[in-house]
C-alpha positions in Angstrom: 99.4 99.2 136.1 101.2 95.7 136.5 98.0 94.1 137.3 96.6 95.9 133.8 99.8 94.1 131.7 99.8 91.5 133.3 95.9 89.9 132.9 96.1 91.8 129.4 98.9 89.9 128.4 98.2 86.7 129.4 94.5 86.4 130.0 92.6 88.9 127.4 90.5 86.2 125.4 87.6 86.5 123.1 85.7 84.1 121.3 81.8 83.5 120.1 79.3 84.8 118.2 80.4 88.8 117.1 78.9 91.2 115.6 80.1 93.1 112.1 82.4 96.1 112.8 81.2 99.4 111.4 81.4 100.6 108.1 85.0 102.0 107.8 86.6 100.7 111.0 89.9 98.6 111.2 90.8 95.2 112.4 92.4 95.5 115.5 94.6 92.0 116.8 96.2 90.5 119.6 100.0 89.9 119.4 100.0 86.4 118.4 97.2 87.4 115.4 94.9 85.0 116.6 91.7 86.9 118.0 90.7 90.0 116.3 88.2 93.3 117.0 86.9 96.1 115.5 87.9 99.6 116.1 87.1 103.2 115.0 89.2 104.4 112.0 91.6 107.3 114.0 92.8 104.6 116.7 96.1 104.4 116.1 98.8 101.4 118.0 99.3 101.4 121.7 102.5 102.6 123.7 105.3 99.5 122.1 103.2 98.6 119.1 100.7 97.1 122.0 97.1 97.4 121.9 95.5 100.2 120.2 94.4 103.8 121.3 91.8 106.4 120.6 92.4 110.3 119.7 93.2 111.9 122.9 94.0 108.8 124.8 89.9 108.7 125.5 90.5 104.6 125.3 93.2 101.9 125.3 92.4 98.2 123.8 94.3 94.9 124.9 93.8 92.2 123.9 95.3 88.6 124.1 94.7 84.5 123.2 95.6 81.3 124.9 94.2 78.3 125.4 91.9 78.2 128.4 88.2 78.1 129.3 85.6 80.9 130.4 85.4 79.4 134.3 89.4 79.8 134.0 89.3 83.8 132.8 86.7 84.7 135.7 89.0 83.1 138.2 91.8 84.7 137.2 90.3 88.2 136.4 88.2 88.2 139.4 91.3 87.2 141.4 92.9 90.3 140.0 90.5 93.1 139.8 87.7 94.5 141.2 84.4 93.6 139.3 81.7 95.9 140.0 79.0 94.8 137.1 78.3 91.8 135.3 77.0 92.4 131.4 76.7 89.2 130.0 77.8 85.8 131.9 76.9 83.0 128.9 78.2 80.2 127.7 79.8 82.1 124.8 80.6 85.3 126.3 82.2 87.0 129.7 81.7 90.7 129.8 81.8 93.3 133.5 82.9 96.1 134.2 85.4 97.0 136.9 87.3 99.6 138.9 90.3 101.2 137.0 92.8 101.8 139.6 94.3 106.0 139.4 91.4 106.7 136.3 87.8 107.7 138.4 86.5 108.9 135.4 87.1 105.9 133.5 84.9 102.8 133.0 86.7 99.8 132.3 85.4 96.7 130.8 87.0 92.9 130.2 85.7 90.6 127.7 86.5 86.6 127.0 85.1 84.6 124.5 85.9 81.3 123.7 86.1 79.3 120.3 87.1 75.6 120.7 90.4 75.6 122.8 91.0 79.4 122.4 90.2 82.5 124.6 90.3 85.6 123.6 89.9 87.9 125.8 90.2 92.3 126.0 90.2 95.3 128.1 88.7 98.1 127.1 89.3 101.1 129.1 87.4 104.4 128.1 86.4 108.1 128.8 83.6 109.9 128.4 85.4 110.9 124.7 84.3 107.3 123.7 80.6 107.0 122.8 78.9 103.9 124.5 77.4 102.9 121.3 81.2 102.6 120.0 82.6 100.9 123.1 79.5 98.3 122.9 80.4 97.4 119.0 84.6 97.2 119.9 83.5 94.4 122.7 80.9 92.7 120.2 83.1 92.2 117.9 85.4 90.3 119.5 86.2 86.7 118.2 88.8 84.3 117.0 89.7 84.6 113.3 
């Protein structure tokens, strides 16, 4: 659980091309209100005002900004967690898939993008109570604002 606040504080990044959120969802930021996502209309905040949450605690969002490359957010999430798929790997976009430590039924997914100097970055961990399509469209629209 350390591990999970501590890469979601300092190295959840997203940046580069997005796609439009779903009619009716919400805007969804990271704590400095730099990079933003899109999330179903029922998510509510996180434990502290952190993050945001589905219904029934079937998903938690984190996300975060700094100033840092892709190269650097695979170092330091690979360092830190187990990856066990790669999505994408471009020059815009870092997207796999790795174990979430205490949750087997959970899949959990971290996303960086970059824009200029910024990285945004998020992890999205989720239950089967999340449809894919849904989780697919949160980690698409990623991006700086």
């Amino acid at each position: 659980m350390l591990r999970f606040a501590v890469a979601a504080v300092s190295f959840l990044a997203v940046a580069g091309p997005a796609i439009a959120a779903p009619s009716g969802w919400q805007a969804a930021s990271d704590h400095h209100k730099v990079c933003d996502a899109a999330v179903p209309p029922n998510w509510t905040k996180g434990a502290y005002g952190l993050g945001m949450k589905a219904p029934q605690n079937h998903a938690t969002l984190a996300m975060s900004s700094t100033e840092a490359d892709l190269a650097t957010a695979k170092q330091v999430f690979g360092g830190s967690f187990h990856v066990t798929q790669t999505l994408e790997d471009s020059a815009g976009r870092y997207w796999v898939a790795y174990d979430v430590a205490g949750r087997r039924k959970s899949t959990g997914w971290y996303v960086a993008v970059v824009s200029g100097p910024t990285l945004c970055a998020m992890q999205l961990t989720f239950d089967a109570g999340l449809p894919d399509a849904d989780a697919r469209a949160i980690v698409l629209s990623l991006h700086k604002r």
